[in-house]
N, C-alpha and C positions, 0 to 999 in steps of 0.2 A: 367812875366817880366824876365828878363837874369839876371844872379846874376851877383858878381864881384864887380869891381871900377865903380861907375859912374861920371860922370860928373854933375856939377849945369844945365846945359841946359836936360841932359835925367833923370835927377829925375826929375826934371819939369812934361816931358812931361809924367813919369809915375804917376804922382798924378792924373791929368788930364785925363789920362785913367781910372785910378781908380774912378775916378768922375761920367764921360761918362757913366762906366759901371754900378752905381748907378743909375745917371739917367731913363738909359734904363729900369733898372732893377724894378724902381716903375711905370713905364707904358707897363701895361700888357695889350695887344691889345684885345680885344672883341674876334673878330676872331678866338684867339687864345684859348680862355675859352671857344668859341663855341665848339669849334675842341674837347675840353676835353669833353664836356658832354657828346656828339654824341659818344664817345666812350664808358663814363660811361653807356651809354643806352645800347651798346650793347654789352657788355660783361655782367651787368644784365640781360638782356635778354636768354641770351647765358649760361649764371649758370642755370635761371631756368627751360631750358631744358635738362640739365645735369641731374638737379636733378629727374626730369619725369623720365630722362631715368633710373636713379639708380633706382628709387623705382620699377619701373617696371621688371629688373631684379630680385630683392631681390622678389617682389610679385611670378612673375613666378618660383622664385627656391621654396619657399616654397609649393607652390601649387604641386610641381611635384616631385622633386627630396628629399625633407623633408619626404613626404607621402609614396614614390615609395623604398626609399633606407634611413632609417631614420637613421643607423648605421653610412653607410660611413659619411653621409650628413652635420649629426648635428656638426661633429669639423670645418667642412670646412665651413660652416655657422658661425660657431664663429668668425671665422681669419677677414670673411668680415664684419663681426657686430662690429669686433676690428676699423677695417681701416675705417668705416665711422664715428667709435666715436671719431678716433683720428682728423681726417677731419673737425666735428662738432666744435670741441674744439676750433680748428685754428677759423673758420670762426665765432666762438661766440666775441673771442679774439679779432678778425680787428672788427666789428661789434661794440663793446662797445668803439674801436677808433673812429671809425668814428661818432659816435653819439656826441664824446665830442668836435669833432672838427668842427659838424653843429651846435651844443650849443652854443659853445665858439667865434663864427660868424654869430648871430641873426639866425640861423633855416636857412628856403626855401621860398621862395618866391614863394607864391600859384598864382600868374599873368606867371611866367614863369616857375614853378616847377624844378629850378635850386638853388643854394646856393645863400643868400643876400651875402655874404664875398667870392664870389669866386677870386676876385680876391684880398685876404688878404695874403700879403707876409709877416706877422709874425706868424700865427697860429701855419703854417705848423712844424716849425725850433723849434718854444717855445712848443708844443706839443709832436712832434717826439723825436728833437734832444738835446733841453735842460733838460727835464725834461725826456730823457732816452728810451721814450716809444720805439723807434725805436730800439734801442737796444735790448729790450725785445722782441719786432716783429722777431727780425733776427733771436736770441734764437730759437725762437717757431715755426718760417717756417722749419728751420736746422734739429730741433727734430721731427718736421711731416715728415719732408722726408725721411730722416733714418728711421723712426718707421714704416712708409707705407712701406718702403722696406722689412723692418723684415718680413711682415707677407708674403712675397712669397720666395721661396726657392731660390738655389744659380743657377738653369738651369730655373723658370719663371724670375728672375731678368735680363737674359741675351736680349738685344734689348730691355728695358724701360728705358725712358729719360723722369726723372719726368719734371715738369714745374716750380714747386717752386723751386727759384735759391734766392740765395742773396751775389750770387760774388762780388769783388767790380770793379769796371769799369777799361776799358783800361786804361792807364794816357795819353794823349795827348800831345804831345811836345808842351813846350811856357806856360802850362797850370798848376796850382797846383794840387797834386794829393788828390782825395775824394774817401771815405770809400764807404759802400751801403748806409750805414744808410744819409750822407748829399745829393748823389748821387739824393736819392728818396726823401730827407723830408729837406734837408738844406738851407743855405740862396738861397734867388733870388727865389724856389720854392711857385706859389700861391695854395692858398687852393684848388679851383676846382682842379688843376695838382693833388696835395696832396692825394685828395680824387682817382681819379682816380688810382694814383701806388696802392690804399688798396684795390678800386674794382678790380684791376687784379689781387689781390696776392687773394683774395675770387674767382675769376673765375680758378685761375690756381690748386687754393687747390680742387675745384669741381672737374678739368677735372683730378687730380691725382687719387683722391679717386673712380673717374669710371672706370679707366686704371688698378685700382689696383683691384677693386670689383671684376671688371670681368674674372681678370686673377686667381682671389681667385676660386668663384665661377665656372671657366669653370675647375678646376682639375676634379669636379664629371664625365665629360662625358671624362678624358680621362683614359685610362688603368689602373687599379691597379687588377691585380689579384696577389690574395693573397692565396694562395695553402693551404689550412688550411684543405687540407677535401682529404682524401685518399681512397682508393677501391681495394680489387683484384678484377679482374673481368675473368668471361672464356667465350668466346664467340667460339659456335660452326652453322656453318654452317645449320645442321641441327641438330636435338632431334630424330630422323626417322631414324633409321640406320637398313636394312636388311639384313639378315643373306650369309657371302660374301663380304659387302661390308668394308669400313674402315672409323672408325668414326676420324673426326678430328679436334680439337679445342685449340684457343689460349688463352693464361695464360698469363693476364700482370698488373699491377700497375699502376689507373687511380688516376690522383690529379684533382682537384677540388675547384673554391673559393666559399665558402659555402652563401657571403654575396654579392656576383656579382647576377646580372639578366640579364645576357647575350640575345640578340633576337635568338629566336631558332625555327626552325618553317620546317612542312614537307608536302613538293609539295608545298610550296610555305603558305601553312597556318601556321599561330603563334602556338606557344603551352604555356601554363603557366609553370612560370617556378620557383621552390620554390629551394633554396639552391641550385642556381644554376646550376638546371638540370631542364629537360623538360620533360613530362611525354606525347607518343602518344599512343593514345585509338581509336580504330574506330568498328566500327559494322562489321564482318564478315558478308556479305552478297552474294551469289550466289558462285556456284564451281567455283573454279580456282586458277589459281597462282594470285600473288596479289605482287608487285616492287613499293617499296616507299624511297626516297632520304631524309636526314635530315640535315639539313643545320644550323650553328653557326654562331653567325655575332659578334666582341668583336672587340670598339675600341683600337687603339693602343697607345701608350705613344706621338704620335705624332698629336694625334685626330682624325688622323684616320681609316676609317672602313675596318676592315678584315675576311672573309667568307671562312669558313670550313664547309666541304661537307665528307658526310659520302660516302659509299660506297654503290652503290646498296643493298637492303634488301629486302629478298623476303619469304613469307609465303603461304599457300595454305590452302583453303575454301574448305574443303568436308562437304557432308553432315552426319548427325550420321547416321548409319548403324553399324546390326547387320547379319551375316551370321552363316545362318542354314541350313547345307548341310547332307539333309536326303540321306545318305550312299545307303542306300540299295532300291532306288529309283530313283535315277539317271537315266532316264529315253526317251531316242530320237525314236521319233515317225519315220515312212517313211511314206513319202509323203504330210508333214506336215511342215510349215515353225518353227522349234522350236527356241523359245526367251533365248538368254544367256544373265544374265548381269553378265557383268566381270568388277572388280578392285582390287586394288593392293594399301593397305593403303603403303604412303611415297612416289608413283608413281603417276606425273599426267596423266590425262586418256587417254589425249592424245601419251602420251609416251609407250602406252600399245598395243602390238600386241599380236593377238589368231590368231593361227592355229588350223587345225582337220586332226587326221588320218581318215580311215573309211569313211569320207563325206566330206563338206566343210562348210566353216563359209565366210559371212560375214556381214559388218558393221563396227562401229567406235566410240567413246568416251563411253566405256563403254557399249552400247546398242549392241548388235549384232544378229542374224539369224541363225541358226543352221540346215544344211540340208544331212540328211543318204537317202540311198537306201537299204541297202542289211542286215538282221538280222543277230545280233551278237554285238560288240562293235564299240566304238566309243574313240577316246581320245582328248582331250580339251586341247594345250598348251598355258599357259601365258608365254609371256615375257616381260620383259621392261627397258625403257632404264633408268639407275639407276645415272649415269653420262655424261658428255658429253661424246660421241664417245664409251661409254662403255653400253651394252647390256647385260642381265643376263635371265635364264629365273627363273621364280617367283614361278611355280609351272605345275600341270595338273591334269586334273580326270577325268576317264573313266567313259563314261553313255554305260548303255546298250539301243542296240537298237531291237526297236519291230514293228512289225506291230500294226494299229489302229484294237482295237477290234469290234469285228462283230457287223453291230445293230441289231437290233430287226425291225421287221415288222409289220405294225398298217395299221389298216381300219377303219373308225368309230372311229379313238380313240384308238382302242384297240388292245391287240396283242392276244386276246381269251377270253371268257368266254359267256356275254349274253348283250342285248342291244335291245333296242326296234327297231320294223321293220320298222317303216317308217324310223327310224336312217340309216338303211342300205339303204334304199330303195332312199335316197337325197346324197348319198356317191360319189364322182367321180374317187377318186385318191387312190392308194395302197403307203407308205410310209416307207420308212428305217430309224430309226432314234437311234441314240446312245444317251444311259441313263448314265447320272452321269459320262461324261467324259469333262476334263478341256478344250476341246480343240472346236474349231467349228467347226465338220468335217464333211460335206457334200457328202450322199451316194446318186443314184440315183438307182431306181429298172430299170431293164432293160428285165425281162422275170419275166412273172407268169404264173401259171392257177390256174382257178377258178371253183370248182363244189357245185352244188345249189342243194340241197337234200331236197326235201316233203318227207313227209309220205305217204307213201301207191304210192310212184312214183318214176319213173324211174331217176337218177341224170342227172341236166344238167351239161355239161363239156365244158366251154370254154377257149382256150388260148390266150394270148396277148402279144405283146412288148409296154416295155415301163412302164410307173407306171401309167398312165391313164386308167379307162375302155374303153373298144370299144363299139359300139351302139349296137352290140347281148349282149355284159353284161349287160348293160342298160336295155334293152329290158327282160332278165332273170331275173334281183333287180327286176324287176317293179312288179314283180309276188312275192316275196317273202310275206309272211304272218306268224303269231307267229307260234311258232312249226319246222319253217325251219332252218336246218344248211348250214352254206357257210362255204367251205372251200377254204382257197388259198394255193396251193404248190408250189413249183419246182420255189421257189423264186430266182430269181438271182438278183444282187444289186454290183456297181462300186463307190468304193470310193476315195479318193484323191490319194492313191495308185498306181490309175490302176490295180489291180489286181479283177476277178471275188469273190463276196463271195456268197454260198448258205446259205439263211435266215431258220429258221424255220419257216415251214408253222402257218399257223392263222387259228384256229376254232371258229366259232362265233355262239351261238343260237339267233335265233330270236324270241323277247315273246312280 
């Protein structure tokens, strides 16, 4: 009502308002208590999937980030163990109100599962506002708010707007002004309403203490590297430096958080990773170069994810190998494909070119062919390429070259002595062949002759081409008997060379 002077007729009519407004005020519509409960239902509802959800967080960090990083983990598990006890506390607080204010209004009526006294307009006022409780309420929402905020710093505080409020209301013009505390619990207020401002100050303390949990518990997954762990380190190119070349390597100062487990992982595979470093192992398997990428993934202060990539790294898979180069045996055949294998420890094999004075080479990775004609020497050059665009050569070594030594000629087996006669006598072919040499080297007889000497008779003298006998030789064996000598001379024989060689003739008895 308007202050001032009034008149007998407008104080009249403000008693009579004030009457009205009585009236109304002890008929509290059904409707209207409906309206409260259905709310009451669903902000219970509505806390106890809040609180799923909390435990659910609090389960999952324990499981993982407790176990996984128990250093960082365990104070920032604290902060949120603070913020739900201080949450608990509120919600024990309205809780043991609201039990004295379904008490103190005959309980709940099990027909409707609602208050008998809900619509009791003294409870509320004799409960809250006379006997203080509300006051005490305001207290304790004020000091959960402020206390939930502590526990996040002064950059998580920035963008939360808790829900526990206990401002007091706009004033409305025409209207008296009221505090929070009769706002929520004062006259005209029935108990069901009553009830209902407690269930939301319990739904809003829930959704604070999840808004605040989670911004507690999400610092683990953002950035804290904490440089507590130093290293010189020299990092060179290669360990393999040949004489010529220029060794080159860098000298620098690596920091390190000893209590991070950054994801670190290379060609795409994880590595484990202990104080903060990752350790890659892998089996050397088959020659070659061998290029592998190592990649860092550390969230940022802002939660998110940033990937650091090393630089190509490349190593090389030879096999063990010892080299034993018998000096004074050095050694190229003519007419003979001879096997070089050439390498060059620090060079891959590829990168490896051999030339030859005196003959020619060739081949590649290592394996190559070596081919003279002419007696005398030979030289072997290695080269290889040691850097990009840069070429060196490695070394060389002279083999002497020779011709393949002469073989020996066999009949029977033999290149002379004695042999039983039908031995000769089933014989068809005359044979060149090299003893105790490393190489396969295939002679062909190309001219012989043959004479068949009895006792007490004239020699028979045949000649032939070829290594095969002809059917007069045949026809001469067939007579042979013990006591007879065969000789073969005037042996000629062609071996890989090309070149003719004359064989020692072959004497044979037959007994």
């Amino acid at each position: 009502m308007a202050g001032g002077k009034q008149t007998p007729r407008q104080r009249m009519i403000g008693i009579l308002y004030l009457v009205l407004l009585g009236l109304i005020a002890l008929d509290v519509p059904d409707s209207l208590l409906d309206a409260f409960k259905n709310i009451s239902d669903s902000l219970n509802a509505s806390k106890v999937n809040v609180e799923t959800g909390i435990q659910n967080t609090f389960t999952s960090f324990e499981k993982t980030k407790l176990v996984q990083q128990p250093d960082r983990a365990k104070p920032i598990y604290a902060k949120a163990v603070r913020a739900r006890a201080l949450a608990e506390s509120l919600d024990k607080y309205v809780d043991s109100l609201k039990k004295i204010m379904i008490a103190e209004t005959n309980g709940i009526d099990p027909a409707t599962n609602d208050y008998k006294g809900r619509d009791n307009l003294d409870e509320s006022v004799n409960l809250m506002v006379d006997r203080k409780n509300a006051i005490e309420l305001r207290k304790r929402i004020n000091y959960t708010r402020e206390a939930l905020l502590d526990q996040l710093d002064a950059k998580e505080r920035l963008g939360v707007d808790l829900s526990l409020q206990t401002n007091d209301p706009i004033k409305r013009t025409g209207f008296p002004s009221k505090d929070w505390e009769n706002a929520n619990f004062g006259e005209g207020i029935p108990m069901g309403a009553a009830m209902t401002a407690l269930i939301k100050i319990q739904a809003d303390t829930k959704n604070d203490e999840n808004e605040v949990v989670k911004k507690i518990l999400g610092e683990i997954d953002q950035a804290q590297i904490n440089l507590d762990q130093f290293s010189a380190v020299a990092v060179a190119p290669t360990s393999y430096v040949l004489d010529g070349q220029t060794y080159t390597a860098q000298v620098f100062l690596t920091a390190s958080d000893s209590k991070s487990n950054p994801d670190i992982s290379v060609d795409g595979s994880k590595l484990s990773v202990v104080g903060g470093k990752g350790t890659y192992t892998v089996g050397a398997s088959g020659e070659g170069i061998r290029t592998w990428t190592g990649t860092i993934t550390v969230r940022q202060n802002d939660g998110s994810l940033k990937t650091y990539s090393t630089g190509p790294q490349t190593y090389q898979v030879a096999k063990p190998s010892a080299v034993v180069s018998p000096t004074k045996m050095n050694v190229l055949y003519i007419g003979l494909p001879n096997p070089l294998s050439v390498s060059a420890p620090g060079v891959p094999l590829d990168k490896i070119h051999v030339s030859m004075s005196g003959g020619s080479v060739s081949g590649s990775n290592g394996n190559y062919i070596g081919t003279v004609s002419t007696i005398g020497t030979a030289t072997v050059t290695v080269s290889g390429e040691v850097a990009p665009g840069k070429t060196m050569t490695l070394g060389s070594t002279v083999f002497r070259v020779k011709r393949i030594p002469d073989p020996k000629a066999e009949f029977a087996g033999k290149s002379g002595g004695t042999t039983n006669a039908a031995n000769i006598r089933a014989q068809d072919y005359i044979f060149a062949k090299l003893a105790d040499f490393e190489f396969d080297a295939k002679f062909n007889i190309t001219h012989f002759t043959v004479l068949i000497i009895k006792p007490r008779q004239d020699a028979i003298i045949i000649a032939g081409n070829g290594f095969q006998l002809s059917s007069a030789m045949h026809a001469a064996m067939n007579t042979v008997t013990p006591g007879t000598t065969i000789v073969f001379k005037d042996i000629d024989a062609v071996g890989p060379d090309g070149t003719p060689r004359y064989l020692d003739p072959i004497v044979i008895n037959a007994n």
